[in-house]
C-alpha positions as CSV (number, residue, x, y, z in Angstrom):
1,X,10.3,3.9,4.7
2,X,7.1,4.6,3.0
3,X,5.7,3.8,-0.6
4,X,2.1,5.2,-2.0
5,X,0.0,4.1,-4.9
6,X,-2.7,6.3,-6.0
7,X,-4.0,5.0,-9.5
8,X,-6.6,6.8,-11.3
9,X,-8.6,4.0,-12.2
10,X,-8.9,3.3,-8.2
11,X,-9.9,6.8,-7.0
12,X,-10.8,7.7,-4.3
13,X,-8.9,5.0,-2.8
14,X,-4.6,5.6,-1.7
15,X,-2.8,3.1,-0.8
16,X,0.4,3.3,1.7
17,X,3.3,0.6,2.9
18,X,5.1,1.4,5.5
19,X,7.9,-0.8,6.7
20,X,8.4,-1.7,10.5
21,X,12.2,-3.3,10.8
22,X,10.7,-5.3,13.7
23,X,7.5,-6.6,12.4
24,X,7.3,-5.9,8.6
25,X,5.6,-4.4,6.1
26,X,2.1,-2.4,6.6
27,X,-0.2,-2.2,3.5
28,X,-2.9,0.3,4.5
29,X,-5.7,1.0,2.1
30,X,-7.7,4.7,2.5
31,X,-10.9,5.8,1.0
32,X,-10.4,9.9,1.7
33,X,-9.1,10.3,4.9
34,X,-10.2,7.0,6.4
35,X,-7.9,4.2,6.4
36,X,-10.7,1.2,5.6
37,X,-8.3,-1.5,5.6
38,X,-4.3,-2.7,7.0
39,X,-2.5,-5.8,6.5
40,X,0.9,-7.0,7.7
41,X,2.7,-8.5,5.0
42,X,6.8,-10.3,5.8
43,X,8.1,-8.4,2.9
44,X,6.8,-5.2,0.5
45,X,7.3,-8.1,-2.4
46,X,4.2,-9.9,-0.7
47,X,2.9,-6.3,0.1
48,X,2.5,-5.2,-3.6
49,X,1.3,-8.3,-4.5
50,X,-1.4,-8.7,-2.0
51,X,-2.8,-4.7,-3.2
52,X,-2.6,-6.6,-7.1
53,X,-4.3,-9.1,-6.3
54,X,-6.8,-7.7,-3.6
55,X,-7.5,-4.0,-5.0
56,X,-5.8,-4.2,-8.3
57,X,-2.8,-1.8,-8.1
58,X,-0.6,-1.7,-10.5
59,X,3.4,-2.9,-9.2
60,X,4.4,-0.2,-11.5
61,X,2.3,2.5,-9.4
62,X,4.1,2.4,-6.1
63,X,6.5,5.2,-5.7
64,X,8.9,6.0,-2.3
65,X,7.7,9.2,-0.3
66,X,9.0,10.9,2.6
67,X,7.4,10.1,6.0
């Protein structure tokens, strides 16, 4: 599974979790094309919370996309 946040107010930046049944959840952070950042996070709870409290993205702005 896969979840993106793209708010306006953080533009250029996207933000992706993808979940890993063996290992957990993967917040990636991209600027463009280039991912500038990925952390591993137990659960996407602790995944949206650490893009609040790190880059500011809205809970609300997360939304599930295909892979």
């Amino acid at each position: 599974m896969k979840w993106r946040a793209q708010p306006d107010n953080l533009k250029p930046k996207r933000f992706e979790i993808e979940h890993d049944p063996v290992i957990g959840f993967y917040l990636y952070v991209f600027e463009g094309k280039n991912c500038i950042g990925d952390y591993l996070q137990d659960t996407f709870e602790v995944a949206i919370e650490s893009a609040l409290e790190d880059y500011d993205v809205p809970k609300d702005a997360w939304k599930e996309v295909e892979d």
